[in-house]
N, C-alpha and C positions, 0 to 999 in steps of 0.2 A: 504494500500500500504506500502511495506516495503520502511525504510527510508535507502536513503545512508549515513555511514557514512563519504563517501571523500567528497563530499556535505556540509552536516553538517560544518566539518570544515574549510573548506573554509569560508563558509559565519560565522561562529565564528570567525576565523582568524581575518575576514577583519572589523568586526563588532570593535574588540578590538583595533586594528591601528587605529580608527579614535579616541577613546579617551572617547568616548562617554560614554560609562559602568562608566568608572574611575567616569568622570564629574559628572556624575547621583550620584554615592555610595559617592563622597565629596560631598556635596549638601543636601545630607539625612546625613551627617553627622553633619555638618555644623546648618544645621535646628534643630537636636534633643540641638542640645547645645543653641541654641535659637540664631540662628545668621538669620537675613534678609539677601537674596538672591538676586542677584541684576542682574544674569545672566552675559552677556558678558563687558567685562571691555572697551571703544574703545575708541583710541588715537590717535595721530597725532606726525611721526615725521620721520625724514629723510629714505630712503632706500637707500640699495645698490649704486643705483646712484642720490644721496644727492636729491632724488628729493620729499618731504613732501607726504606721503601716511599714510594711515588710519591702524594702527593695533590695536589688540585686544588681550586682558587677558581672560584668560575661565571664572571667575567669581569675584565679588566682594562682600564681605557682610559686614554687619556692625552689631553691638551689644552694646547695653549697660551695660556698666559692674558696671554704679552706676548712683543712682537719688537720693540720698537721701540727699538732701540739695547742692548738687551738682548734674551736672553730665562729666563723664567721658563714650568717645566712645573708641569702638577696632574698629578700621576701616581694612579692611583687600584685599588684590589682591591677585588672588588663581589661578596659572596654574598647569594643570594637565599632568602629563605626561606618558604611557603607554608602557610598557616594557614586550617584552616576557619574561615566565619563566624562572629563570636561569640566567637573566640577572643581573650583577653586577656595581652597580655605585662606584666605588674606589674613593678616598681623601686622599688628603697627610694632614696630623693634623699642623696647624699652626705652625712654629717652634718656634717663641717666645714664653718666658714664660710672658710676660708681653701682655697679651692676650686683646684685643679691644673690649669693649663692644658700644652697640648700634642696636640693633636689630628694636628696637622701637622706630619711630619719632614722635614728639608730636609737639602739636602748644600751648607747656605753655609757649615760650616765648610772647605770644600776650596776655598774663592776668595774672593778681595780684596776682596769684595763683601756687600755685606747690607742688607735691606728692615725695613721696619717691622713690628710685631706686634700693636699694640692692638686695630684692629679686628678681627683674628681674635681675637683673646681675646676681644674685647666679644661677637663669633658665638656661643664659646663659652661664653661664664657666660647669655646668653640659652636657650641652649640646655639645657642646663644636666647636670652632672653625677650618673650616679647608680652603686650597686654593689646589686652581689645580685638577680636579677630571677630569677620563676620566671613560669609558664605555667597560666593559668585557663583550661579549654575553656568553651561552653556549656553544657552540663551539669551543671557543679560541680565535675565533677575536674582536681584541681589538679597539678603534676609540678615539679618542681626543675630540669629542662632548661632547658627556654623557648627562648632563643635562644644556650644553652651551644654548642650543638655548631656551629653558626654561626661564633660569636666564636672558637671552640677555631681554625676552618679559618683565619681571619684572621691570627688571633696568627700561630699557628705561620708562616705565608706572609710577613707585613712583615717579617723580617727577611732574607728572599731579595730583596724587594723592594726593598729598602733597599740591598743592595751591587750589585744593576743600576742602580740612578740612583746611586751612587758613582763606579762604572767610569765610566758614561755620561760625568759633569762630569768626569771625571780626563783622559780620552781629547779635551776638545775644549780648541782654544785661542779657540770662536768668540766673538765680542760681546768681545773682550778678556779672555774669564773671567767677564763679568757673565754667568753662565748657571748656571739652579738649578733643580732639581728637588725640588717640594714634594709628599709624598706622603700617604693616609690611608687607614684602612679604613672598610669602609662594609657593613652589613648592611640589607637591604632587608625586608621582612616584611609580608603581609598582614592579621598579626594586629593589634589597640589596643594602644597602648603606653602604658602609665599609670604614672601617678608614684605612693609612699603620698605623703601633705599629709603635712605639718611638724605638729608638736607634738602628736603623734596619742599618746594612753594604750592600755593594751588594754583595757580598757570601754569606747573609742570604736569599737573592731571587734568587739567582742561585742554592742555596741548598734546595730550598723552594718545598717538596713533594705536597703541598697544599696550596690552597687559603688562608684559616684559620691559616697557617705557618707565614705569614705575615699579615694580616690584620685582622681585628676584626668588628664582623657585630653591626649595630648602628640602633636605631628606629628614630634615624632624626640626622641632623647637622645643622651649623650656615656657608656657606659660603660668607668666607669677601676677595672682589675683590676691590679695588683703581679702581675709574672711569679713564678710557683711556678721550686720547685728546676729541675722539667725541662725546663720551655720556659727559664728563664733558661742553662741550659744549652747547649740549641741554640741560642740566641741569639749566646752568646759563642761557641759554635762554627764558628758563621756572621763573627764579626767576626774571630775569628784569623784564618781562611782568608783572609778579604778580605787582612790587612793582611799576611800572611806571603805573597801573591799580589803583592802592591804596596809592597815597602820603600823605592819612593821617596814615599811621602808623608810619611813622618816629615822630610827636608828640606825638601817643599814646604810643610808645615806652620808649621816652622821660619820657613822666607822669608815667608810671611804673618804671623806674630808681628811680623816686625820692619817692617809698614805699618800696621798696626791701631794706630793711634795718635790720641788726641785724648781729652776727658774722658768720657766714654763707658766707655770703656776703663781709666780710670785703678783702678775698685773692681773690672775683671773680669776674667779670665784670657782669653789667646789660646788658641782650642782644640788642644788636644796628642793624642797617639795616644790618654791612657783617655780624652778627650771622644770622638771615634769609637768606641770599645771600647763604651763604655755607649749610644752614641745605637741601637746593635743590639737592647737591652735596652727600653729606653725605644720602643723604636716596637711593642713590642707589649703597651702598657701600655690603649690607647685605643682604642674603636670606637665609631663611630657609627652610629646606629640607628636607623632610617626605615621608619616606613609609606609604603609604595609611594605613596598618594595624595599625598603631602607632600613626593615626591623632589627634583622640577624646582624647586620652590620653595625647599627648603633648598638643595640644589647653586647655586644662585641668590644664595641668600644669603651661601653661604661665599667663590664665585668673585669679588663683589662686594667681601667682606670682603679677598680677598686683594690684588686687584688696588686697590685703599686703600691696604691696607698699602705696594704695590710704588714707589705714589708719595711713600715716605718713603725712597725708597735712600739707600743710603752708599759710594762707590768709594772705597776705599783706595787701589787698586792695580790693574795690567795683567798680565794674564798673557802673556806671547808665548813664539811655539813658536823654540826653539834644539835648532835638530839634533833629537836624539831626545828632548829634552826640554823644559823647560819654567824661562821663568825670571818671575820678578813683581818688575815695578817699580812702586815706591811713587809714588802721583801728588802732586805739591808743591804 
């Protein structure tokens, strides 16, 4: 029987709006890089009308990126997003030059222990920060979405994400305490991601023959958004629960104050309960933002980055388990 092709594309069409493909080909991506799969992300928190309902992240995976006398996780929340061809995701490029890093939240405030940071920040300022992005179809029409409601599922999610790898490092005494979970968001999208160029007038977009006249095509970005009233909200709603769930970390806190010693230390403070309180806040400041074609590459680049960094540790201290608890002694 011959096939039709109006047929055909329809149920193609509709096959691709649900996301499904996308999901599938990050997943086999994901996998080949050796990342655990963990399927749907699902959470709990306010809708539309403040009333607590159940949503979810397309996927979650985790990876070990070191065992060796330590271990260190990439913990990761993966939405996927599905764009017709042609479709364009635009970004205006941060305007400061004094650019905010923090891509990566980690739980080394709760151990005697801590890794380097430059060359994730170097990942970072390569990659480069932007705010404000809307949505170009082929056609011409333009929308203020883009990749909002994406980012919205993320935000909202990292700070759940954030007191599972809390619990996790609180509950082990393995590796002596050298054991850290570093986590991020990540939006996946088949649509172009473009930057505007720098130093652009608006006569240069009214004279602009073409897309490429003012914007420049990008294999991922870092977008950093300040939490609004209501996410900062549930944010901290999420950090009290943790920490009225867990009052002994205010002591173990403490006992890590008093190994964190050396010049390093001398201009910074020892994290206390409001550095936990805000790091809730702060991790749904940041997501990153990837055409699909570009994923293995950048995941590439940042695992690289991290595991750099990891060859800059610092042990203060051991954590060993007493009884039901836990004590950390400073290493001399």
């Amino acid at each position: 029987m011959e096939k039709k092709t109006t047929s055909n594309n329809k149920w193609k069409t509709g096959f691709f709006k649900t996301g499904l493909p996308l999901e599938y080909v990050t997943s086999n991506i994901l996998d080949n890089l050796g990342h655990s799969i963990f399927g749907e992300y699902p959470y709990i928190r306010p809708n539309e009308k403040n009333e607590l309902t159940e949503f979810s992240v397309d996927l979650r995976s985790y990876k070990c990126l070191d065992n060796d006398d330590r271990l260190i996780v990439l913990s990761m929340l993966i939405e996927c997003k599905y764009r017709q061809p042609g479709t364009s995701w635009i970004f205006s490029p941060y305007p400061n030059d004094i650019v905010p890093t923090g891509l990566i939240n980690s739980t080394e405030d709760l151990v005697p222990f801590r890794i380097g940071y430059n060359a994730v920040n170097q990942f970072e300022k390569e990659i480069g920060y932007c705010v404000n992005g809307i949505e170009l179809s082929n056609d011409g029409n333009g929308n203020t979405n883009g990749a909002k409601h994406g980012v919205f599922q993320l935000r909202f999610a990292m700070p759940h994400l954030l007191k599972n790898d809390l619990e996790s490092c609180l509950d082990r005494t393995s590796y002596n305490g050298k054991y850290i979970y570093l986590s991020c968001a990540i939006l996946v999208t088949t649509a172009d991601i473009r930057v505007i160029k720098k130093g652009l007038h608006l006569t240069n977009f009214m004279n602009a023959d073409d897309l490429d006249d003012v914007t420049e095509i990008k294999e991922a970005i870092i977008l950093n958004e300040t939490a609004g009233p209501q996410l900062q909200e549930f944010a901290d709603s999420i950090a009290n629960g943790f920490l009225n769930d867990h009052p002994e970390i205010e002591k173990r806190l403490l006992e890590i104050e008093k190994v964190l010693v050396g010049k390093e230390w001398e201009k910074r403070h020892a994290p206390d309960l409001d550095t936990i309180q805000r790091s809730f806040g702060y991790s749904t400041e940041r997501v990153l933002i990837v055409n699909y074609e570009f994923l293995e590459k950048t995941l590439l680049k940042l695992e690289n980055a991290i595991k750099k960094d990891i060859r800059e540790e610092k042990v203060y201290g051991n954590v060993l388990k007493e009884g039901k608890s836990f004590k950390i002694l400073k290493i001399n």
